[in-house]
C-alpha positions in Angstrom: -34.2 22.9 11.9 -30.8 24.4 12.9 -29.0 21.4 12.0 -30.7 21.3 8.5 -29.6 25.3 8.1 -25.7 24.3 9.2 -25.6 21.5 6.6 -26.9 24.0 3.7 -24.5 26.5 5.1 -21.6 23.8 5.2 -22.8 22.5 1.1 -23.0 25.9 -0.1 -19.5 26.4 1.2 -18.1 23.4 -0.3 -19.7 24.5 -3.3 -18.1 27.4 -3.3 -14.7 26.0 -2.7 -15.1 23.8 -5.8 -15.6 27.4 -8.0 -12.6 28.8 -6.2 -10.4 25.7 -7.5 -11.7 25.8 -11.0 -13.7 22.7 -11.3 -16.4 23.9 -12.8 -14.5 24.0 -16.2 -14.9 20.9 -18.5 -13.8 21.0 -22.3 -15.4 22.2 -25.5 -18.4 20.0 -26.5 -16.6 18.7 -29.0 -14.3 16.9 -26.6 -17.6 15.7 -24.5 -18.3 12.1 -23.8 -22.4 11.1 -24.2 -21.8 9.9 -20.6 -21.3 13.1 -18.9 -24.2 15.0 -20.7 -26.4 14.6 -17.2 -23.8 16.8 -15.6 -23.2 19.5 -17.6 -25.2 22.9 -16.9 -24.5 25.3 -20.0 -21.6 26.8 -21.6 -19.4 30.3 -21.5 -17.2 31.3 -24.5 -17.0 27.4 -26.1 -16.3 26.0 -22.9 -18.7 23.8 -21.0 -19.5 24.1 -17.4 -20.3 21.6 -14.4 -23.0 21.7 -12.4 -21.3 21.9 -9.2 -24.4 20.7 -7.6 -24.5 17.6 -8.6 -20.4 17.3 -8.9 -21.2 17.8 -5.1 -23.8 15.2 -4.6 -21.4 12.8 -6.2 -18.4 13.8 -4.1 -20.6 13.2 -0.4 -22.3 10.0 -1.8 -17.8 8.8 -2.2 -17.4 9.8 0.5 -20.0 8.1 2.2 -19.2 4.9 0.4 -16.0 5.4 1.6 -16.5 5.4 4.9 -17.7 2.3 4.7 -15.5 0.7 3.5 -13.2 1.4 6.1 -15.6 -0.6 8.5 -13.4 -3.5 7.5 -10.3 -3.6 9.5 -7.3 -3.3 7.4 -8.8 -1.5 4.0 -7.3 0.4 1.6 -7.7 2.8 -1.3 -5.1 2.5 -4.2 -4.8 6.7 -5.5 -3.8 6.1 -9.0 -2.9 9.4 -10.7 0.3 9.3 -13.1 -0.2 12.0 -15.0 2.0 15.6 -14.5 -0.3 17.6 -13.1 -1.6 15.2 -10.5 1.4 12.8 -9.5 3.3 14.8 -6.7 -0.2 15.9 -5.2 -1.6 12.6 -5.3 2.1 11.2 -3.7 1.8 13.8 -0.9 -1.8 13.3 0.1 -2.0 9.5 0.2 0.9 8.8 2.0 0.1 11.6 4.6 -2.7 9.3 5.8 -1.2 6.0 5.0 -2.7 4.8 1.5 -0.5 3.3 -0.9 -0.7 5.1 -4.6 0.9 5.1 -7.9 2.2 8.6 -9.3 4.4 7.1 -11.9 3.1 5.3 -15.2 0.7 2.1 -14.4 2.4 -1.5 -14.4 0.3 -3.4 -16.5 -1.0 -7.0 -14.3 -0.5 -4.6 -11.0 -4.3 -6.0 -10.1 -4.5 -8.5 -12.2 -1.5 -10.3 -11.6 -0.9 -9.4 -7.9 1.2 -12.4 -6.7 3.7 -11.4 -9.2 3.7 -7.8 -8.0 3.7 -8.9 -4.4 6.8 -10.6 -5.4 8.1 -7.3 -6.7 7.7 -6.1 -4.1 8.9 -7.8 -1.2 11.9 -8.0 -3.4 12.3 -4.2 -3.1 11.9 -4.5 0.5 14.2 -7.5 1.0 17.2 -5.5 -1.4 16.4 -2.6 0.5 16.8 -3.6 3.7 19.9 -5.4 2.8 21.7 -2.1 1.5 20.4 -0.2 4.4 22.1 -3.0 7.2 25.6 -3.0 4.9 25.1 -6.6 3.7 25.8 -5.8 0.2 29.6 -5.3 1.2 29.8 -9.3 0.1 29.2 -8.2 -3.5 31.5 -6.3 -5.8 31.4 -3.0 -6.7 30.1 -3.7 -9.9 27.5 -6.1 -8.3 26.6 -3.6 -6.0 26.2 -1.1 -8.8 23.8 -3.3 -10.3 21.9 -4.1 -7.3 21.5 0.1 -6.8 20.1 0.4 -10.3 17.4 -2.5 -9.7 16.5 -1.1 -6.3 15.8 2.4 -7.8 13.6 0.8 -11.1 11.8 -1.5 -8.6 11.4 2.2 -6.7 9.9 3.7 -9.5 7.4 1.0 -10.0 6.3 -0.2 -6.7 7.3 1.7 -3.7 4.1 3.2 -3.8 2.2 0.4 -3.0 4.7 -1.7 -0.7 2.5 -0.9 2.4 -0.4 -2.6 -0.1 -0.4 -6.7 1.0 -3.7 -7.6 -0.4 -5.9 -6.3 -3.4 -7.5 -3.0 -2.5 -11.0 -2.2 -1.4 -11.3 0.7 -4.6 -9.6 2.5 -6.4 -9.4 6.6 -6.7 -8.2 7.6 -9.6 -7.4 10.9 -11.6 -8.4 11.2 -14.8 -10.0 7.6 -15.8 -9.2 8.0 -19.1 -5.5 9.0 -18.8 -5.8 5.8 -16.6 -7.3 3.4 -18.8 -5.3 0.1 -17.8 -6.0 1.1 -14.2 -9.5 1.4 -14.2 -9.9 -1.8 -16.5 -7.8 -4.1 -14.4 -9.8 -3.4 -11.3 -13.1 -3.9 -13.4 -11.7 -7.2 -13.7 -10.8 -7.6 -10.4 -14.4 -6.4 -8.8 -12.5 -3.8 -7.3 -15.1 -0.3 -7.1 -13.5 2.6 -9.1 -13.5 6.1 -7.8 -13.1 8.8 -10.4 -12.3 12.6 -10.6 -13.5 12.8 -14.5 -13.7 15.9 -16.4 -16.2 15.7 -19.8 -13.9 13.6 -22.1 -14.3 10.8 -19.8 -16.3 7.9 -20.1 -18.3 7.5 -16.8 -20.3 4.1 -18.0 -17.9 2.0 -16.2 -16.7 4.1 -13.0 -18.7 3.4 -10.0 -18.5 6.8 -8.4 -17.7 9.4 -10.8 -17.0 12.5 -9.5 -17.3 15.3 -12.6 -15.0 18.2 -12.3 -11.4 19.2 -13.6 -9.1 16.6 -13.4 -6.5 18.8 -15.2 -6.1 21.9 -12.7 -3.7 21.1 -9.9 -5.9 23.3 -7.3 -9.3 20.6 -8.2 -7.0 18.0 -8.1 -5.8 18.8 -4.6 -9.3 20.0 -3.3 -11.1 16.4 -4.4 -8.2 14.4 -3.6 -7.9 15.9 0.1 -11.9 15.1 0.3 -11.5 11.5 -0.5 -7.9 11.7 2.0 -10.1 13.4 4.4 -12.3 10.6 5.3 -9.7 7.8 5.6 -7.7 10.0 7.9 -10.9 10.8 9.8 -11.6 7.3 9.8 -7.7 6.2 11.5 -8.3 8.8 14.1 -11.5 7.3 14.6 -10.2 3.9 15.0 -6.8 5.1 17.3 -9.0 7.2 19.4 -11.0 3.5 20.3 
């Protein structure tokens, strides 16, 4: 009985943390997708509301799936979030716990075409490393000016996912329709898609859609963290063994 009272106190709490951060607000119903009707629990001056409750449900049944994917030794979550509001939060909060993520626009074939972008990849790594131990001095200046300017576009694509050697177990992404191309290369790979979606979206195809603001940066950090949350949990767990 005290344990079931904690965990109400502990959901309530959450609940209340997703009001603080805004992510109750969706768009006009104008903008709404048929998909998201289910989730929507009125209106206040044109604009429609969540229904945090179930926004919550959704977020602990992630994060549950989540966890178990990280039974598997090795797996990773690709955070995919490009767009202005989300990109530096997104870069902060998967690299603090290790998971590779894109914050600049999507490469098209990044999934689909994976030993190409492995290749991309390991030639950042290989330039890289060749700068860094002074074994571009054999090149000219204008060679090595060249080689500077490939190393930072191949940055801007790819760095983000140069810890990534194999497909990844899902995909979290912000905004699924912002991220498109994303979301339907990893249909097409069988990868699961994770998904902060706000009303415009359509859910039909996102395994675990999570229904809030994906525009505001303070729901963006706040969902992101709770998905970031449970893989770090889940290293500690696994150093700690």
């Amino acid at each position: 009985m005290k344990t079931e009272k904690t965990n109400e106190i502990k959901d309530i709490a959450q609940i209340e943390k997703m009001f603080e951060v805004g992510a109750h607000y969706a768009y006009t119903r104008t903008k709404r997708h048929p998909s998201v009707k289910p989730f929507i629990f009125g209106a206040k001056n044109g604009v429609e509301i969540f229904d945090l409750e179930k926004t919550y449900s959704s977020l602990e049944e992630t994060k549950e799936f989540v966890k178990s994917l990280f039974e598997k030794a090795g797996a990773q979550i690709l955070f995919v979030g490009s767009k202005s509001e989300s990109k530096n939060i997104l870069q902060t909060i998967a690299e603090g716990v290790g998971m590779p993520v894109v914050y600049n626009r999507w490469v098209g074939g990044a999934l689909t075409n994976f030993d190409m972008t492995k290749k991309r990849v390991e030639l950042l790594l290989k330039l890289t490393d060749e700068r860094e131990k002074g074994e571009l001095v054999k090149y000219t200046k204008k060679e090595r000016l060249q080689i500077d300017k490939q190393i930072a576009k191949l940055e801007r694509k790819f760095l983000g996912i140069s810890n990534m050697k194999t497909l990844p177990a899902a995909l979290f992404v912000i905004d699924p329709k912002h991220e498109a191309i994303a979301v339907k290369e990893a249909i097409l790979k069988n990868i699961p898609v994770i998904a902060l979606a706000n009303s415009d979206c359509n859910i039909r195809d996102i395994d675990y859609p999570i229904l809030a603001n994906d525009s505001s940066k303070e729901s963006i950090e706040f969902f992101a963290g709770e998905i970031a949350s449970v893989c770090k949990a889940k290293d500690i767990k696994t150093l700690e063994n």
